[in-house]
N, C-alpha and C positions, 0 to 999 in steps of 0.2 A: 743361610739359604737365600738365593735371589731371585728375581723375578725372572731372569734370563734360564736361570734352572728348573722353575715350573712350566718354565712355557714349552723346555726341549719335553719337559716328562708329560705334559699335554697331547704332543707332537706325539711322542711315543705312544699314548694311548692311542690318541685317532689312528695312529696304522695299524694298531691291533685292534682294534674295532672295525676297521674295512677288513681286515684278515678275516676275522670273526661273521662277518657280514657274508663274505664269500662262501663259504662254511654254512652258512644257516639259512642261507636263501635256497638255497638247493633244499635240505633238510624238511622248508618251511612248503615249498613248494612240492615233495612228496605228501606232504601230511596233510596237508589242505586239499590237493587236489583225488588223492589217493586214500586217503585216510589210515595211510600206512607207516606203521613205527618202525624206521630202518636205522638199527644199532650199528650197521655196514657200512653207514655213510663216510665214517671215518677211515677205512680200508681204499675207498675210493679217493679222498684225500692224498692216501701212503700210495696208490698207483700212479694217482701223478707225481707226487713229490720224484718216486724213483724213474721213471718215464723222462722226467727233466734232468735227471741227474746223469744217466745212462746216455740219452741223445746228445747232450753239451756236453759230456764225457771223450765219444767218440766224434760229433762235428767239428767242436772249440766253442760252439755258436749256442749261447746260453737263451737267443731269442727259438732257434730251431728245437730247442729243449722244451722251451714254453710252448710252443705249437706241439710238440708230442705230448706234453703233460695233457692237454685239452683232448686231445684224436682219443687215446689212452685210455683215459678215463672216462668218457662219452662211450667209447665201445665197452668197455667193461663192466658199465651202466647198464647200457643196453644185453647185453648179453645174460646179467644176473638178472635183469626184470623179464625177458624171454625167458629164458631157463629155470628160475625159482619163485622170483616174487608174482611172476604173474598167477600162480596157485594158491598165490596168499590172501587173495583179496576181499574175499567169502569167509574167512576165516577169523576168529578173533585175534584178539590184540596177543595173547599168550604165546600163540603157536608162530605169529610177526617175529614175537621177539626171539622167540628158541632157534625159529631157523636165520635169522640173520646174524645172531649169536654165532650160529654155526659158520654162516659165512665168513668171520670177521679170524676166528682159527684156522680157516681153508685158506683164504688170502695169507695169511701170515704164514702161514705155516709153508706156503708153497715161494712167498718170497725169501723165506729166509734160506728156503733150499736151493732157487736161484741164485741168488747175491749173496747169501750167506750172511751171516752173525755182527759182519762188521758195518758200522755204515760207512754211507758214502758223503762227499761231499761235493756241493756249488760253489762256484765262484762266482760271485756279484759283475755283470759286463764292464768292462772295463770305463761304458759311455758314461757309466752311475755310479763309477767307484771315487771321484771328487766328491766331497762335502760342498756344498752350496749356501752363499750366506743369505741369511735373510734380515731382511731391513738391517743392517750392518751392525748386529747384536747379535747372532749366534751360527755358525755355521754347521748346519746338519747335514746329514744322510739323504746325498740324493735316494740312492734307491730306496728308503722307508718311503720320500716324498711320492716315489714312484708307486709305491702300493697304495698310500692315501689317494693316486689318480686313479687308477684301474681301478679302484674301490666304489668311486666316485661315476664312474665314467660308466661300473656294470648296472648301479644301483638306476642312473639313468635310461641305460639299455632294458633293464627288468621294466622299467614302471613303461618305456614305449613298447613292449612285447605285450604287458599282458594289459594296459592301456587304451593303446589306439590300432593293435592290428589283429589280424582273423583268430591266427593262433589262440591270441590270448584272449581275445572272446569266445574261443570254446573253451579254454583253461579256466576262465573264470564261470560259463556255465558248468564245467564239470563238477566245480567244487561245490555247486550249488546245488543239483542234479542231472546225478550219474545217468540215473535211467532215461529221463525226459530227452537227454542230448543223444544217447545212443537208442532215442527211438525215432529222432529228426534222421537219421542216417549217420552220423559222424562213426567214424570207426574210433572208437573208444579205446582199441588195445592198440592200435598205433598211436592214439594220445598219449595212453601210459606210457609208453615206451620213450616218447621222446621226450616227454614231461621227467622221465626219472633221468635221460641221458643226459640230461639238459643240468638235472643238478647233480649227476657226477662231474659235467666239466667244468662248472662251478668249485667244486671241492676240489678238484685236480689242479685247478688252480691254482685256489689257496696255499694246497701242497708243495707245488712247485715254488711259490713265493716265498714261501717262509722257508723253502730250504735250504734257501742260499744264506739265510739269517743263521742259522743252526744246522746238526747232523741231519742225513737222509737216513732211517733205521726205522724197521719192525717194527709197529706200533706206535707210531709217531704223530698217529692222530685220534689214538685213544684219548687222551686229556682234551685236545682240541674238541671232540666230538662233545666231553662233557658242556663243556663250555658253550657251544653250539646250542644246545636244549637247553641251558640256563637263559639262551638269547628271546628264544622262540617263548621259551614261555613268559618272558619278560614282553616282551614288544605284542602275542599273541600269536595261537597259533592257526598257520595258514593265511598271514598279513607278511607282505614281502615288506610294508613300508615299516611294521611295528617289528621286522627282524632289522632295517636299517638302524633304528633308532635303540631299539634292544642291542644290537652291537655296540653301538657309541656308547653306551653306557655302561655296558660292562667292560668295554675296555678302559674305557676314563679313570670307570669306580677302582679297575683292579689296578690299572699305574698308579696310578696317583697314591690310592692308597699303599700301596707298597712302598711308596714315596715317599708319602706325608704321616702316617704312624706312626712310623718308629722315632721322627721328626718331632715331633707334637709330644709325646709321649718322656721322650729326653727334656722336655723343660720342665719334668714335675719329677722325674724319676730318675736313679740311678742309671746310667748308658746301658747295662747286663739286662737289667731289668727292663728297660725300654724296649728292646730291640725285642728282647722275647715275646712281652704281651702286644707288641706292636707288628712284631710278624705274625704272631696267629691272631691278631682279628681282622691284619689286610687280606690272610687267605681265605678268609669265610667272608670278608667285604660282599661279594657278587651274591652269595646265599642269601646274609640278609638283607640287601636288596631287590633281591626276587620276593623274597616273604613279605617283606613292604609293599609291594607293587601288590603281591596277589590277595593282599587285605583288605587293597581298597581298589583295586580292579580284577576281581577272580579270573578275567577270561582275560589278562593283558592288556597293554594301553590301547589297542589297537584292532578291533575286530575283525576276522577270515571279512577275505575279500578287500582289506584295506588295502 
């Protein structure tokens, strides 16, 4: 093992930790502002993913795919928070999760009746399909590099939205109180609405970026979405800065370890034996990492409204 091999599996982690980040700002920003458990968020993910797939399919033009994944998804948001969730809001956490459950079978089920059973796939733009060297020790993946910037680039977009401009001073009163803000006059159900469209285009993002890494298919952001709520509840929930940092970390913790287990584990133990107990405890790594966190911070590194 060498230093130039941890650092590419470093690299790797930080782009799936902005991936991740993409994914749970949205997530975090339902829940905070809204107070609402949406298990759909991942369907919204798979609307962009195929939105990108479908437009760069038929243009050539995998940037005019990313701009549909964003339209896409953002409508789709909006139209299930007009149509469903907005009846949800009165309601407990039980009846949140039954009908976005529902959602999440509706979505699939009508995608796979669309596009069918098989997936689809991206192709990486040809401007980010050179590897690029860095410091004249490893040549990686521009387009990974490309997701650690959009990654980068959203996180700083988020913290100036909800920051320093109007918007997000009412996004930040709403989380604080609902009523108080829709009794100053703010129309509170066009908040929600763009509050939640805001992080489907966020997921739709996601979706489309990692599509080109992997298949476009059904379900494709089931596991993603787990991962998602692993973040939120690591970083805090309703903290867009503790889902930044809740990303990094569950993505470092899950490369690396996937990396460095089976690694560590072969200088004491047979290779059979390594590999085995070294892959099942990089994939529960992230869990107990959360159980750590939430022992000695219950409510996350990072307090709502961080």
């Amino acid at each position: 093992m060498t230093a130039i091999l941890i650092f590419e599996q470093l690299l790797n982690g930080l782009q799936f930790g902005m991936m991740l980040f993409l994914m749970s700002a949205g997530l975090t920003l339902v829940f905070g502002v809204m107070g609402l458990i949406n298990l759909a968020h991942g369907v919204l993910y798979m609307v962009g993913a195929f939105a990108c797939a479908i437009i760069a399919g038929l243009t050539g033009s995998f940037w005019l795919g990313l701009l549909a994944s964003l339209v896409a998804a953002a409508m789709a948001g909006a139209l299930v928070e007009v149509g469903v969730i907005r009846k949800l809001y009165q309601r407990d956490h039980l009846d949140q999760v039954l009908a976005t459950y529902a959602l999440i079978l509706i979505f699939s089920g009508a995608t796979r009746w669309l596009f069918g059973a098989f997936p689809l796939y991206l192709d990486v733009p040809e401007i980010l399909s050179a590897p690029v060297n860095l410091f004249g020790l490893l040549d990686y993946s521009s387009y990974r590099l490309f997701i650690i910037a959009v990654g980068i680039t959203v996180a700083l977009g988020l913290y100036f939205l909800i920051a320093k401009t109007r918007l997000g001073m009412r996004i930040r009163a709403g989380e604080s109180d609902r009523e108080m803000i829709a009794a100053l006059g703010v129309d509170i159900r066009t908040l929600y609405t763009l509050v939640f469209a805001l992080g489907a285009a966020l997921a739709g993002l996601a979706g489309a970026l990692l599509g080109a890494l992997q298949s476009v298919e059904v379900g494709m952001g089931d596991s993603v979405l787990i991962l998602a709520f692993v973040v939120i509840v690591i970083g805090g929930i309703g903290s867009i800065k503790g889902a930044f940092i809740g990303a990094l970390l569950v993505g470092l913790v899950d490369t690396m370890g996937r990396f460095l287990l089976p690694y560590l584990f072969a200088l004491v133990l047979p290779p059979d034996t390594a590999a085995s107990i070294g892959g099942a405890l990089s994939s529960v790594a992230i869990y107990i990492l959360m159980a750590v966190i939430l022992i000695v911070k219950p409510k996350g590194l990072i307090a709502a409204n961080g």
